[in-house]
N, C-alpha and C positions, 0 to 999 in steps of 0.2 A: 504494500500500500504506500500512497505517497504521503511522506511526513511534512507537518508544516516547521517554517523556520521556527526552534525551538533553543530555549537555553537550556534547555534540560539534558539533551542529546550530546551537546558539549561537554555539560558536566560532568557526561556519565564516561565520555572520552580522556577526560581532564583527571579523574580521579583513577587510574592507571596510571597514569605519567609520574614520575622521582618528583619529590617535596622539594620546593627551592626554599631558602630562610624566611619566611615572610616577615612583616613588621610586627609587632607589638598590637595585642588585640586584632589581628587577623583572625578571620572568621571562615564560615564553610565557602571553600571554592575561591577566594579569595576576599570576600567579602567582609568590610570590619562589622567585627559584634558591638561596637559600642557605637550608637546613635548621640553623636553630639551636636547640638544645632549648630547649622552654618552659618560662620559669623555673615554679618548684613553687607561689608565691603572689606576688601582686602584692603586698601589701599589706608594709607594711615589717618589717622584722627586727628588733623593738625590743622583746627581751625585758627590758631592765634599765627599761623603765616599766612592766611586767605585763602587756604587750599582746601575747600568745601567738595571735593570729590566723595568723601566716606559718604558725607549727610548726603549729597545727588545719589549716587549709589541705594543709599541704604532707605531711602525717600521711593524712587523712580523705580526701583529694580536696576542691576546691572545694563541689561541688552538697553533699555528704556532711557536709562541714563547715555547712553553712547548719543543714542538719537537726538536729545536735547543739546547734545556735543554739537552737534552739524547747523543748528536753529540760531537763526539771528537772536539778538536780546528781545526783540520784539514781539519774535515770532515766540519764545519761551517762557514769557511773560503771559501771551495770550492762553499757552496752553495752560500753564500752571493755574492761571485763574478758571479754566474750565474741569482743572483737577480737583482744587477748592470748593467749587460747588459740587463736584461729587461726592466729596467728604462728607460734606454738609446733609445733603440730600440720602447719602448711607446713612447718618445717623437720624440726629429728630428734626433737624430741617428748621433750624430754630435762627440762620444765619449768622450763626459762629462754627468755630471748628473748635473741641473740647477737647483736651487732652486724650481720654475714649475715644474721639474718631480721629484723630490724628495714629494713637496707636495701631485702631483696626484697620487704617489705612496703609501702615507700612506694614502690617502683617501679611496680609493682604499681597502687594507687592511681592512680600520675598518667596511667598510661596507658588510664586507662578509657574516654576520650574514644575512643581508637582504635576500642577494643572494640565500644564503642557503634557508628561508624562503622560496622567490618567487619558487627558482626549484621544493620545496615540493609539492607546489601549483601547480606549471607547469603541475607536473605528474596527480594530480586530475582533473584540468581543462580543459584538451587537451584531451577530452577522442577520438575523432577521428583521435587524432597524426599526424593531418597536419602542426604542428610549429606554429600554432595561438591559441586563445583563443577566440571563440564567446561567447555573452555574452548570447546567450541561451546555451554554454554550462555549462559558470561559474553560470548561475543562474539554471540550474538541478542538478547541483551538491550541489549547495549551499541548495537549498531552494525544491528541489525536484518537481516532476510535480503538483503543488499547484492548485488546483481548491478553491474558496469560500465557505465554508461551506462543504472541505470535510474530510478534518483532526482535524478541530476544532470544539467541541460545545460550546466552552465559547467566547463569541462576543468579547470580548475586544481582546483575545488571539487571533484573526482571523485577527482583524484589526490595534494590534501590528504588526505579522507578515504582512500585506498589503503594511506597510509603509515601514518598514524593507525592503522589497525587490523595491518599487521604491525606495528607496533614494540609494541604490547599484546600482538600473539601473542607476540614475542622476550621481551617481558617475562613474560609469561607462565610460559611455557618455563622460564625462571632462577627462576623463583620457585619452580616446581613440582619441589621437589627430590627427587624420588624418580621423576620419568620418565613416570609413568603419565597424563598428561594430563586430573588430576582431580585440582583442589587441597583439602588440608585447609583448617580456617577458620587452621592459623597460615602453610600455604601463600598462601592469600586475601589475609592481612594483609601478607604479604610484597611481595603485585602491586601492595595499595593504597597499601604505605604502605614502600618500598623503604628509603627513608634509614632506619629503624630498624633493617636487618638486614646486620651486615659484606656476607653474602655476596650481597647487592644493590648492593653499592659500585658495581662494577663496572657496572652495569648504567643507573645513574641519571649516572654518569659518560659515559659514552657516546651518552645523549639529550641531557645540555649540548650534548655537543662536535656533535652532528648540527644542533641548535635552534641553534648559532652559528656554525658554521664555513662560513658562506655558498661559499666560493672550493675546500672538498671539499681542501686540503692535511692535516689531521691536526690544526689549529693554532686555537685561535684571537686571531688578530691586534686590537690595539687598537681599530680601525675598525667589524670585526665586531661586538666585545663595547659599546662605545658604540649600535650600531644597535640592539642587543638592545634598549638603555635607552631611546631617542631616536630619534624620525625630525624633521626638519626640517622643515616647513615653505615653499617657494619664498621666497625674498627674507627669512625669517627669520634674526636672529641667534642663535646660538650660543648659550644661556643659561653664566649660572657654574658652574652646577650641574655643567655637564659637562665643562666643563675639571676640575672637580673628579674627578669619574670618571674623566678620563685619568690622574691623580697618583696614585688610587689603585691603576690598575692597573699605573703603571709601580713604583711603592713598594713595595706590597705584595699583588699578584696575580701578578706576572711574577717569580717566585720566583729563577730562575738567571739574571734580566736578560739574555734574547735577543730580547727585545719582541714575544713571543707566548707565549701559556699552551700548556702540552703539558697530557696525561690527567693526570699526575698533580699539577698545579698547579691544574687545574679541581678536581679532586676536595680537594682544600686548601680551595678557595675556595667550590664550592657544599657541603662536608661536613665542616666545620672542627672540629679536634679540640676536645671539648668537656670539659667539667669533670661530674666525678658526683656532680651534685646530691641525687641521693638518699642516697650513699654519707656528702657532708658534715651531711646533716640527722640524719642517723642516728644517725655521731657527735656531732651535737650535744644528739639527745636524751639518747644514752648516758652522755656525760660530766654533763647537767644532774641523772638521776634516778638515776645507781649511787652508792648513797649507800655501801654497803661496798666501791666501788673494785676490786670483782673481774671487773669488762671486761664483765660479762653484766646483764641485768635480771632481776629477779624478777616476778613478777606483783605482790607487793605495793607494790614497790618504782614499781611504773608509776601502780599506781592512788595510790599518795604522793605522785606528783605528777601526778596526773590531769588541772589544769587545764590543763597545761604539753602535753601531747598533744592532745584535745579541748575544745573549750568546752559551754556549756548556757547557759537564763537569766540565770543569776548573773553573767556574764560581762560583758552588755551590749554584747553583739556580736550580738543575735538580729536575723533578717532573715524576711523568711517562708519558711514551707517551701516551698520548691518541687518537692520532688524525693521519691520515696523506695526505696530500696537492699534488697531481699528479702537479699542478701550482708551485708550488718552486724548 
């Protein structure tokens, strides 16, 4: 039968091939275990030299901010004020912009990469284009019409793939919060992208502890979480690197020091409490442009310091366009 492009098919290629060293918190197939939110701009935080790239960045989205790069002053001023009413108009529409819709607004933003993700997927999974996703649709497309023993002759390979498609259906399932076995696109987002949603916690918690717990106790043991990182070699030594992984798992991953991580130290350590990035840009726009000090922004008050949100030409920050946003 013919297969569809699948990542799965790699992986089951890929998990034969010699273990090269990976990095630290390396996960199945190369993948990191620990979900840390990504910071909102690389680029440095140095508004007291003029250099408002982070806040354009961390404001606009990256691609979004390039595009403001290419826009005369005039032309980025006009848009910014029609980004401002949408702020306004997201929240209560009261004609201020509140610290709240400022923050939901870069949120908002940083997360378009997702977005983009889930629509790619939309298009594949929805192959009857009735605006849901069944999950015998996502699991035909994913894993194709699988019968037991008819695509594999190597048993493990069969029974990798077996498991691989229930822990999608389990996941599935948890995602799909309302039962009916037809996810919305924020149900969707939920299956692709769990670490974003509290009530996936549980759920990406529980693939760790499967993907490590070789010995099936509940636990996983120092030895285990090192294999994750490391396989050996015959007659190879030990690099540092992994004496170092032992230190920090006994420091600071073995929370109650009994020399194994339980569910809720895994979940510590692959989904560590994070700081709200978008909450502190927010306030930092707000404290930069509220020039009357009354906690809110004005529209005029945004576009007063317009270059301080967006950039344009005048900035000498332009890149080429690459991108462009029907949304802005």
């Amino acid at each position: 039968m013919m297969w569809p492009p699948s990542l799965l098919l790699l992986l089951l290629l890929l998990r034969r091939g010699t273990q090269a060293k990976p990095s630290p918190d390396a996960g199945p197939h190369g993948q990191g275990r620990v979900h840390h939110a990504a910071p909102l701009s690389e680029a440095p935080h140095d508004d007291a030299h003029g250099n408002f790239q982070y806040d354009h960045e961390a404001f606009l989205g990256r691609e979004v901010a390039k595009e403001f790069d290419q826009l005369t002053p005039e032309e980025s001023q006009a848009r910014l004020g029609r980004i401002v009413d949408r702020m306004d108009r997201a929240g209560d529409g009261d004609g201020w912009v509140s610290l709240a819709e400022l923050r939901s607004w870069i949120a908002h933003t940083q997360q378009r990469h997702i977005r983009d993700s889930v629509s790619a997927a939309w298009n594949t999974y929805d192959t009857d284009r009735d605006g849901r996703v069944g999950w015998e649709e996502l699991r035909n497309a994913t894993y194709g019409h699988y019968e037991p023993g008819e695509e594999f002759h190597d048993v493990e390979d069969a029974e990798t793939y077996k498991k691989m498609l229930a822990r999608d259906e389990r996941r599935f399932r948890v995602a799909d919060q309302d039962g009916d076995s037809m996810a919305t696109r924020e149900e969707l987002t939920a299956f692709l992208h769990p670490e974003e949603f509290p009530h996936m916690r549980d759920i990406v918690i529980a693939e760790t502890l499967e993907d490590l717990d070789r010995n099936k106790d509940g636990y996983v043991q120092v030895e285990e979480y090192i294999a994750d990182l490391y396989t050996a070699e015959p007659g190879e030594e030990e690099p540092a690197w992994v004496q170092t992984e032992r230190e920090q798992f006994r420091d600071f991953r073995d929370l109650n020091k009994d020399g194994k991580l339980d569910g809720s130290e895994v979940g510590h350590w692959v989904l560590p409490p994070a700081q709200d990035q978008p909450l502190v840009e927010a306030n930092h726009l707000l404290h930069e442009s509220d020039t009357d000090k009354d906690g809110r922004l004005s529209k005029a008050e945004i576009l007063g310091n317009w270059n301080m949100f967006v950039g344009s030409q005048a900035t000498n920050y332009g890149e080429d366009l690459t991108r462009h946003h029907d949304e802005l």
